[in-house]
Structure formats: C-alpha cells, structure tokens
C-alpha positions as CSV (number, residue, x, y, z in Angstrom):
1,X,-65.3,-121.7,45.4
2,X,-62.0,-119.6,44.2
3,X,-60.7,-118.2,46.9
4,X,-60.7,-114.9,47.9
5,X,-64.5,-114.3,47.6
6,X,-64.9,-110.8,46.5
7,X,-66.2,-109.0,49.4
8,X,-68.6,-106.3,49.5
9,X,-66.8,-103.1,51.0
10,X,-69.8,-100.8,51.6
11,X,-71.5,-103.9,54.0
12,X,-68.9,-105.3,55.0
13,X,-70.2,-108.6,54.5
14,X,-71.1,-110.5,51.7
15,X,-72.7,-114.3,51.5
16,X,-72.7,-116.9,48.7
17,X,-75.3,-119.3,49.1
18,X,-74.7,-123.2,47.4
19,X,-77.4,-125.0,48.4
20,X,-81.0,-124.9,50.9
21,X,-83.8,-127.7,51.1
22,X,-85.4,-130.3,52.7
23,X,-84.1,-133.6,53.1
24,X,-85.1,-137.1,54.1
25,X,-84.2,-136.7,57.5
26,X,-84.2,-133.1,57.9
27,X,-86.7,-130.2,57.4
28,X,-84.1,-128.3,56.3
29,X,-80.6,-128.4,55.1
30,X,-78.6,-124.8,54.6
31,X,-74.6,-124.3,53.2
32,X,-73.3,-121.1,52.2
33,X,-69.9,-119.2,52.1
34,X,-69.3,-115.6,52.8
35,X,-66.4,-113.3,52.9
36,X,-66.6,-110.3,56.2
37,X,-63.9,-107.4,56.0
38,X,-61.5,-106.6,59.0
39,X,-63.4,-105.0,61.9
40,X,-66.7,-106.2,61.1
41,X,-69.6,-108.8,61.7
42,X,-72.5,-110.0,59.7
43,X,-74.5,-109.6,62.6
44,X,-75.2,-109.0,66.7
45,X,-74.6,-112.0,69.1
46,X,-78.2,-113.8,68.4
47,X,-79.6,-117.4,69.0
48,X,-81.8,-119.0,66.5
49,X,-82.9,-122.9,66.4
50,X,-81.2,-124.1,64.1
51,X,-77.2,-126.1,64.3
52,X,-74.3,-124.8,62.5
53,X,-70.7,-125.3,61.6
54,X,-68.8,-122.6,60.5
55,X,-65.5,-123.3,59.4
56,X,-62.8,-121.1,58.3
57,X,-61.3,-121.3,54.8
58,X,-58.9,-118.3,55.4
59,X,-58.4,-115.2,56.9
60,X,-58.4,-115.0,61.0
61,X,-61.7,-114.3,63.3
62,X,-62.6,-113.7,66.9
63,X,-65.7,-116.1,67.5
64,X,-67.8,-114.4,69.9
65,X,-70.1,-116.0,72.3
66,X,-72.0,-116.6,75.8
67,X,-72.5,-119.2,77.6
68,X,-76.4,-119.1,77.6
69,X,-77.0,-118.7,81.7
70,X,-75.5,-115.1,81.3
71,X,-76.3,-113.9,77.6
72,X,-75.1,-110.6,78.2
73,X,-71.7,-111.5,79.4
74,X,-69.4,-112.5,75.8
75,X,-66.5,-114.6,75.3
76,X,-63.9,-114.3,72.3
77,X,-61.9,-116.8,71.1
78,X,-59.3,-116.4,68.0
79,X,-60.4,-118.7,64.7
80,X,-57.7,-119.4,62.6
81,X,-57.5,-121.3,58.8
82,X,-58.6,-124.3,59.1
83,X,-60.4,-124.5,62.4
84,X,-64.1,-125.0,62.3
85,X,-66.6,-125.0,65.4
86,X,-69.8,-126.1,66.0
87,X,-72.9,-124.2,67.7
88,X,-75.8,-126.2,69.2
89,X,-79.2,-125.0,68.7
90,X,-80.1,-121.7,70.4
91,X,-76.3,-120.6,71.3
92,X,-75.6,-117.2,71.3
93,X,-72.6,-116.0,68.5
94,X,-71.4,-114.2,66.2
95,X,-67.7,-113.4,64.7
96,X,-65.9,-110.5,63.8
97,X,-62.9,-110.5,61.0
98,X,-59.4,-109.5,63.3
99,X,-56.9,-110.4,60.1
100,X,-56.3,-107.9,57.8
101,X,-57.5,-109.8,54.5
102,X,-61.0,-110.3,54.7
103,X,-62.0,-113.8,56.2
104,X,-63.9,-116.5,53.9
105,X,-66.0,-119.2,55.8
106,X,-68.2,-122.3,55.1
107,X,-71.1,-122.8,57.0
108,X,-74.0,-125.6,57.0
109,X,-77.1,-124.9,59.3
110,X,-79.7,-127.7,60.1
111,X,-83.0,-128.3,61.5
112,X,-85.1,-131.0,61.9
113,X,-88.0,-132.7,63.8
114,X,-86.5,-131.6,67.9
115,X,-85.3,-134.8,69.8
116,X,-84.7,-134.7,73.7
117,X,-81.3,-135.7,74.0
118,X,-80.3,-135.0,76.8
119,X,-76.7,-136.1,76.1
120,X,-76.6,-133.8,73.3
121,X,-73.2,-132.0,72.0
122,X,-72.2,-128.8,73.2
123,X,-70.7,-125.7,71.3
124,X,-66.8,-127.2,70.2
125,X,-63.7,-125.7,68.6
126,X,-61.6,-128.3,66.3
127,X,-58.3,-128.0,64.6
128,X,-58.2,-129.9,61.1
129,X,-54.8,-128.7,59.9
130,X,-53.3,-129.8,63.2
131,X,-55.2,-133.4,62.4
132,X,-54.3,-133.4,58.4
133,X,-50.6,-133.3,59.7
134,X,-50.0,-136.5,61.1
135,X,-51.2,-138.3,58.0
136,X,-48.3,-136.8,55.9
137,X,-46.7,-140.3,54.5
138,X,-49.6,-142.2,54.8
139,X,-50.6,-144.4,51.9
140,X,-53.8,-145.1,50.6
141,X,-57.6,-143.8,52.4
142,X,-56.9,-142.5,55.8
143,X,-59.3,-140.8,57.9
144,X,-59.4,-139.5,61.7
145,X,-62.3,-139.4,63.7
146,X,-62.7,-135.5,65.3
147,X,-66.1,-136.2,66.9
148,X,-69.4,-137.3,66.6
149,X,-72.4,-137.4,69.2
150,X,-76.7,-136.9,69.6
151,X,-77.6,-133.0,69.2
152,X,-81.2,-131.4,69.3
153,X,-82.1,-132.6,65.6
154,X,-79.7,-135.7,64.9
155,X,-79.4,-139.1,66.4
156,X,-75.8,-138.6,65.3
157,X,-73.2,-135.4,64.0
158,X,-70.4,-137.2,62.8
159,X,-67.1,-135.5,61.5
160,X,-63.6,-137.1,60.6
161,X,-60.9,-136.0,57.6
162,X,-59.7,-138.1,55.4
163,X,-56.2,-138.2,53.4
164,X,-56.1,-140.2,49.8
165,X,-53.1,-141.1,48.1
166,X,-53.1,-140.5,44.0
167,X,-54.8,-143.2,42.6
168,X,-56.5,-144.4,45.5
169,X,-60.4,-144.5,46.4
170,X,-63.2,-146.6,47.1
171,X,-66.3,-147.8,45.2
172,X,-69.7,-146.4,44.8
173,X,-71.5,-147.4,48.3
174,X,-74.9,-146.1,49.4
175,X,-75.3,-144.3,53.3
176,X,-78.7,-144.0,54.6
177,X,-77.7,-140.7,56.3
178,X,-77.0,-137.8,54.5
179,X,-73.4,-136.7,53.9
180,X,-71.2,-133.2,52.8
181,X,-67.8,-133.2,52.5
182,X,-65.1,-129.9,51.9
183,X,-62.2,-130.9,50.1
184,X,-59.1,-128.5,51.7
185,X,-55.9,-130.0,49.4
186,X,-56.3,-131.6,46.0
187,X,-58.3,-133.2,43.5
188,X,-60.8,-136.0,44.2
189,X,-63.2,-137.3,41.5
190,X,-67.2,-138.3,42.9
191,X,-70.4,-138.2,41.1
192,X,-68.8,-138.0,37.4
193,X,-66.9,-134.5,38.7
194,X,-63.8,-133.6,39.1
195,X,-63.2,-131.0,41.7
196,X,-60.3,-129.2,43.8
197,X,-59.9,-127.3,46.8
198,X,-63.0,-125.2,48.5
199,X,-65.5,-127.4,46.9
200,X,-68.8,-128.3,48.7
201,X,-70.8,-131.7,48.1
202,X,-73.8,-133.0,49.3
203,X,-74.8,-136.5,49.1
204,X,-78.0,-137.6,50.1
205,X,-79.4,-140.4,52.2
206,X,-79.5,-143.2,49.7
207,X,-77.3,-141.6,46.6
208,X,-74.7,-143.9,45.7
209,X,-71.4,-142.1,45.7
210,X,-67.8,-143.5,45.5
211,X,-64.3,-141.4,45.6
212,X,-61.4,-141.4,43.5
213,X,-58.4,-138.8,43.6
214,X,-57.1,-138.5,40.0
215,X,-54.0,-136.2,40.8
216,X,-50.6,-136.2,41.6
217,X,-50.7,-135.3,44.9
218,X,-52.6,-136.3,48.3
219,X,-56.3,-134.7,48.3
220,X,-57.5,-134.0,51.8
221,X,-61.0,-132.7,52.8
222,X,-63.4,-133.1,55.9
223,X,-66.9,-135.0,56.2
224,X,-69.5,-134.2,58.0
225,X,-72.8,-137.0,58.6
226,X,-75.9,-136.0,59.9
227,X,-77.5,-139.1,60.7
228,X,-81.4,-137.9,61.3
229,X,-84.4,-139.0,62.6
230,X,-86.7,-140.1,59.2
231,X,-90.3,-139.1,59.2
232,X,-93.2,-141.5,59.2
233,X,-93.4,-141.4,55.9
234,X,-89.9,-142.5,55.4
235,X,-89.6,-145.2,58.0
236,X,-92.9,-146.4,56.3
237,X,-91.5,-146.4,52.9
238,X,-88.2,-147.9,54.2
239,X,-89.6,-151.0,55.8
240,X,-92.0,-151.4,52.4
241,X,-88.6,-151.4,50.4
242,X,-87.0,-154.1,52.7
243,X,-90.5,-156.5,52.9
244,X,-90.1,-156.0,49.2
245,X,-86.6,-157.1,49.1
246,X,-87.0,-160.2,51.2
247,X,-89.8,-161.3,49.5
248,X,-88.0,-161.3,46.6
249,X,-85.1,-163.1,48.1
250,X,-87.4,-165.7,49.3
251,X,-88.7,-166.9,45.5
C-alpha cells in the first residue's frame, strides 16, 4: 500500500480490498485497507459474526463500542498509529476519524466452523510501537509475544512483532496454520518478493515460506496466526499424508 490512500471526499469513506477466500481451516478469510475522513464512520455501531483486527497505519480514531449486556450504552477510546485491536465475534463497534488527515487502517476479518470456547478472547487494545521500541539495538531475528489465546472460530489467535537485523533471516519452513504478516519499517524479502512498509502477506497452512531482510536498515512488521480447526476432509487428508510418509520411512 502507499500511504496516504486517496480517500473518497463525497463518502467519506473509501475501502481497498487485497484479498477474500476460503482457507483450509477457515470458511472464510477477509483483508482490506480503507482510508475514512475526519468526522466520519464507515458505518453505525453493528455486530456481525465474524472476528476482526483493525489496526491503524496512520491518522488518529476514536474506537467506539459497547459492552454487549447494554448495546445502547457506547464507549470511545482514542486509536493512535500503530495500535491495533481486536473484536471478538458479535461485538458491537465502529470508529470515527478525530485527526485531521484522514486515517488509513488494515483490517482482517475471519470466520470459520463455531467452537465453544468458553475461554475465548475478549475485545483488546495493543500498542506495537511501544513494543518495537525496546528492540532498538537488538541483533539478528527478535520477536515479542503480544497475545495469543482460543476465540469463537480458532483453537488459537496468535500475534507477536518481530525486528530483523540487515542480512538476517530464516530458511524456508512450512506452518500448518495459516499466517499474515504487516511489515511497519523496512524491507524484507519472502516468496521471491521484495517488499517495504504497509505490505500485506498471506501464507497459507502448508506454503513453505522463509524471510530475509535485504536492506540497510532493521525491517519490523507484525504476525498474526490463526491456528483453525481443519474440516473432515482435511484431518482426513492429513492423516493419509502422514500413513503415507511412514510407510515410506519403513521400506
């Protein structure tokens, strides 16, 4: 994405979508960006089933939302760059733009096969930039956990950031979860691409995918894993694939 997204004055608000579709573990799988003028929202305080994470690439936002047992009754609270939060399924929210330059945001939504967990994670606000800070002087791959827990549709939301040095990175390795990552600062170089800040990828359950920052200076970016809950289908295929690999292992 190059930042600032051109907005659309007469709305108000203006989406990009980058990618929608089904995916191993999840019936569907949604990321776009938008850009929303000062003053105004892309839409009333709603609920729907589906999970998001919205997080905020620049400009400043009031998020505003209830706490379910009293929809009618709203909360704000103030969004800056480089903050994110995350809505469980059926929370009621919306946003409205407060800075004067229109605000850009990222935002993945997610829905899958329903779970009961009762365990599951609630609405939360998270500081990156505060987290990105105290690896300044770190060599090499860092990363810091910011949370990770059971929600309606995943066994497991898992988010950290990461810090690599120039030079550094890892080897092609294969997740059986599927995985997007934001880079914030920098250059990093995955899947034959080389690409800088505001960029979006998506690997999927089973992709090999490796990193390597090819720059000068440290790149910096944020992952998020949604660890799902395979259909039959793919539990059936994967436990074929292994009987298959230790049989082969055997002769």
């Amino acid at each position: 994405l190059q930042l600032p997204l051109e907005p659309d004055v007469e709305k108000g608000w203006k989406p990009y979508f980058l990618f929608r579709g089904f995916t191993s573990e999840m019936k569907s799988l949604a990321c776009h960006a938008s850009t929303l003028i000062q003053g105004h929202t892309p839409h009333h305080p709603h609920m729907h089933k589906e999970e998001e994470i919205l997080l905020l690439l620049d400009g400043e936002v009031d998020i505003i939302i209830s706490d379910g047992v009293t929809p009618h009754e709203t909360k704000r609270r103030r969004l800056k760059r480089g903050e994110f939060v995350y809505y469980p399924s059926n929370f009621a929210h919306t946003l409205q733009t407060m800075s004067e330059v229109p605000a850009n945001y990222m935002m993945y939504k997610w829905y899958a096969h329903s779970k009961e967990n009762k365990a599951a994670l609630n609405f939360g606000h998270y500081k990156v930039l505060k987290w990105l800070s105290e690896t300044e002087g770190k060599k090499g791959f860092c990363t810091h956990l910011l949370f990770e827990g059971p929600t309606v549709f995943l066994k497991k939301l898992h988010c950290h950031i990461t810090s690599l040095s120039p030079q550094a990175g890892y080897e092609p390795h294969v997740d059986d979860y599927d995985v997007s990552i934001i880079v914030l600062e920098g250059e990093i170089e995955t899947l034959g691409k080389r690409i800088g800040p505001h960029s979006v990828i998506y690997y999927a359950a089973g992709e090999p995918h490796g990193m390597y920052n090819p720059g000068e200076v440290v790149a910096k970016y944020i992952v998020f894993e949604f660890h799902g809950h395979p259909s039959i289908l793919v539990r059936i295929f994967k436990r074929f694939v292994s009987l298959i690999s230790r049989l082969r292992k055997k002769t």
